[in-house]
N, C-alpha and C positions, 0 to 999 in steps of 0.2 A: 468520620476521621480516616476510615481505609480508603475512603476517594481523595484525599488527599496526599495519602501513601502514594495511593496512582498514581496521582499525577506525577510525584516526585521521582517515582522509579521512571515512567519515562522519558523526564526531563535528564534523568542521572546518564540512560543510555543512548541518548540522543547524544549529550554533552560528551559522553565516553568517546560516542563515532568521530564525532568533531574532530575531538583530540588525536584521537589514531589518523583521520584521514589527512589533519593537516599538518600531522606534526610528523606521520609517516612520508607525506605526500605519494598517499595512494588514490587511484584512478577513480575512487568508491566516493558519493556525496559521504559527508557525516551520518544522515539520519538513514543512510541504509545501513549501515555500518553498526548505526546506533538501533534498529529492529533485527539484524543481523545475532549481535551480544543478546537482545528481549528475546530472541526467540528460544536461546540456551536458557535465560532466566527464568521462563516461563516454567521450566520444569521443576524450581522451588514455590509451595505454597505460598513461602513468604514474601513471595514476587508475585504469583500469579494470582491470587485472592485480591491483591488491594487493584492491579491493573483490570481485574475484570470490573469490580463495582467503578470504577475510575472511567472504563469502556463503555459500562453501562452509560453512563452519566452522559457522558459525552452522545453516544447515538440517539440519548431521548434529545437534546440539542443538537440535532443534527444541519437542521435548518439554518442556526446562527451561522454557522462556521460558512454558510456561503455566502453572505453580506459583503462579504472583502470583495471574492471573484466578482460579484452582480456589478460593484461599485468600478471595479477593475475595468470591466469591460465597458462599462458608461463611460468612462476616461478616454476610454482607447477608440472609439464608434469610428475614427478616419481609417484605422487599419481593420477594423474590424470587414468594412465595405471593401476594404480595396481587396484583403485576402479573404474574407467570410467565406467565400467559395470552393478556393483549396484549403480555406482548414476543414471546412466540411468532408467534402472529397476523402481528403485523410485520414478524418477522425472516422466517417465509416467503412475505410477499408480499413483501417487498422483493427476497428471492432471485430470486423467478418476473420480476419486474419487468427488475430487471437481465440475467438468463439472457433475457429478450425483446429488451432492448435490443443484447443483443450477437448474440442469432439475425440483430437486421435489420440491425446493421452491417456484422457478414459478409455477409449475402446480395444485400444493395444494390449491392454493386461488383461481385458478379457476374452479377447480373440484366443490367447494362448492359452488361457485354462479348458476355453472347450474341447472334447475329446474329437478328433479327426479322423474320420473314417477314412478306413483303408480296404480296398477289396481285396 
């Protein structure tokens, strides 16, 4: 029953983003919008208990939820050949990009706690 809590809260915050994004029309999709609001909600139990069994559920089904993209790209196989190449290209520079970014984010807060000698 609390995985279905889950799911409902974050259909509720998805739908919340929605609303604000398009009725604000702001620059934000809805569902960022709508993980945005989950991540303040998360700090009530009565939010974060039923989302977590709900999270659980979902990552043991993890595999389903990629049936759609597999089938997507069986659709798509003309563009897939034409740009396969630079989306590859991309997709691994943007990896390396990001895996950089988060090397120096970790490493910056600990670079300044170490003590620095001085003669």
């Amino acid at each position: 029953m609390k995985g279905l809590q889950g799911l409902a809260w974050l259909l509720v915050f998805q739908s919340i983003g929605e609303v604000l994004s398009r009725g604000l029309s702001l620059p934000f999709p809805g569902p960022v919008l709508g993980m945005m609001l989950m991540l303040v909600g998360l700090r009530f139990a009565v939010v974060r208990e039923p989302v977590a069994e709900c999270a659980g559920f979902l990552l043991t089904h993890l595999s389903l939820l990629f049936v759609p993209v597999g089938v997507g790209v069986m659709t798509h196989l003309a563009l897939l050949s034409q740009y396969g190449g630079r989306m590859l290209i991309i997709i691994a520079l943007s990896t390396w990009i990001g895996l950089g970014v988060t090397a120096l984010v970790l490493w910056w807060p600990d670079r300044k706690s170490e003590p620095q000698d001085k003669p």
